[in-house]
C-alpha positions in Angstrom: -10.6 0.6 2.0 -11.2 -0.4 -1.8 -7.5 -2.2 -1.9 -7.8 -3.5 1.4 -11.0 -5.2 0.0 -9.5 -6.6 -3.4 -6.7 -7.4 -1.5 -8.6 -9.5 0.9 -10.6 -10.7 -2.3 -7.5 -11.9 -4.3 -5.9 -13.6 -1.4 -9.6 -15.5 -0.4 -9.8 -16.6 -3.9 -6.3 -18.1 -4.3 -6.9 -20.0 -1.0 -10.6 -21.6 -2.6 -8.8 -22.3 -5.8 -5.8 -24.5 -4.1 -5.9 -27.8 -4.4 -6.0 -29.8 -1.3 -3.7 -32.9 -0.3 -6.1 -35.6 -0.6 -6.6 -34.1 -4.7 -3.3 -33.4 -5.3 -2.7 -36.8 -4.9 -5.1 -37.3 -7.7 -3.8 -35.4 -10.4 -1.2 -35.6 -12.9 1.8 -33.3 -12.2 1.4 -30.8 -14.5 -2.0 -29.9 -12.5 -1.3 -30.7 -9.3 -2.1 -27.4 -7.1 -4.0 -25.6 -9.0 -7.0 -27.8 -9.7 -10.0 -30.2 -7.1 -11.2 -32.9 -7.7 -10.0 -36.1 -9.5 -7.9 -35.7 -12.5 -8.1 -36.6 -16.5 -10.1 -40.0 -16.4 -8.4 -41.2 -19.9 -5.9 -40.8 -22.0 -8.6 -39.2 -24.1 -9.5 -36.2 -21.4 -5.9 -35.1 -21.4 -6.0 -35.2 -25.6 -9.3 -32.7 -25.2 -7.0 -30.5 -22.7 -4.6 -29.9 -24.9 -6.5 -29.2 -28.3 -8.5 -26.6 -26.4 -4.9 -25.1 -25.4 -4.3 -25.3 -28.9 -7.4 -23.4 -30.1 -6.9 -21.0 -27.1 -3.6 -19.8 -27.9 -4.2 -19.9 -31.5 -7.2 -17.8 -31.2 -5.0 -15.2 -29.1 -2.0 -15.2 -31.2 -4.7 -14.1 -33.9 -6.9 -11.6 -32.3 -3.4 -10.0 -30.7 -1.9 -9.9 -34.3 -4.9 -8.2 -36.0 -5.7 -5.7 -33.3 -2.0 -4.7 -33.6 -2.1 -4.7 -37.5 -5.2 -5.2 -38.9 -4.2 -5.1 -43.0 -7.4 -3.6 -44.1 -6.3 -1.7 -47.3 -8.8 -2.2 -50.1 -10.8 0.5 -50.8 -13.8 -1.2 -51.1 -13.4 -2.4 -47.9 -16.6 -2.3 -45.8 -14.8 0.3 -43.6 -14.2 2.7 -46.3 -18.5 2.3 -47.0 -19.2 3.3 -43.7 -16.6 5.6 -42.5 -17.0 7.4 -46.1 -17.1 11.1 -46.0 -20.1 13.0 -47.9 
């Protein structure tokens, strides 16, 4: 019953999320389908998509790279403080 439920779920979403004909028609075509409502206004709204693509996948290259290596080797790291053995 649980999958048949988040099955049901997931499908019901995908169907509110797509875009319908009449906004399609409105967007640019890298967004067209997957968005409502009318598209980037300006040349400016489409500059503010993109640097907040930038930041996004900068900020996930990053967090990916340092929970896979951290590079926490001083000893007077403030690790070594708290994890300290008496």
């Amino acid at each position: 019953m649980k999958k048949f439920f988040l099955i049901t779920s997931l499908l019901w979403l995908r169907l509110i999320t797509l875009g319908c004909p009449a906004c399609q028609q409105q967007q640019p075509k890298i967004l067209r389908g997957i968005t409502h409502g009318t598209g980037p206004q300006h040349q400016w709204d489409m500059l503010i998509v993109w640097v907040a693509v930038v930041v996004v996948l900068f900020t996930l290259f990053y967090s990916i790279k340092w929970m896979i290596r951290p590079g926490e080797q001083g000893q007077d790291h403030i690790k070594r403080f708290i994890l300290k053995e008496e």
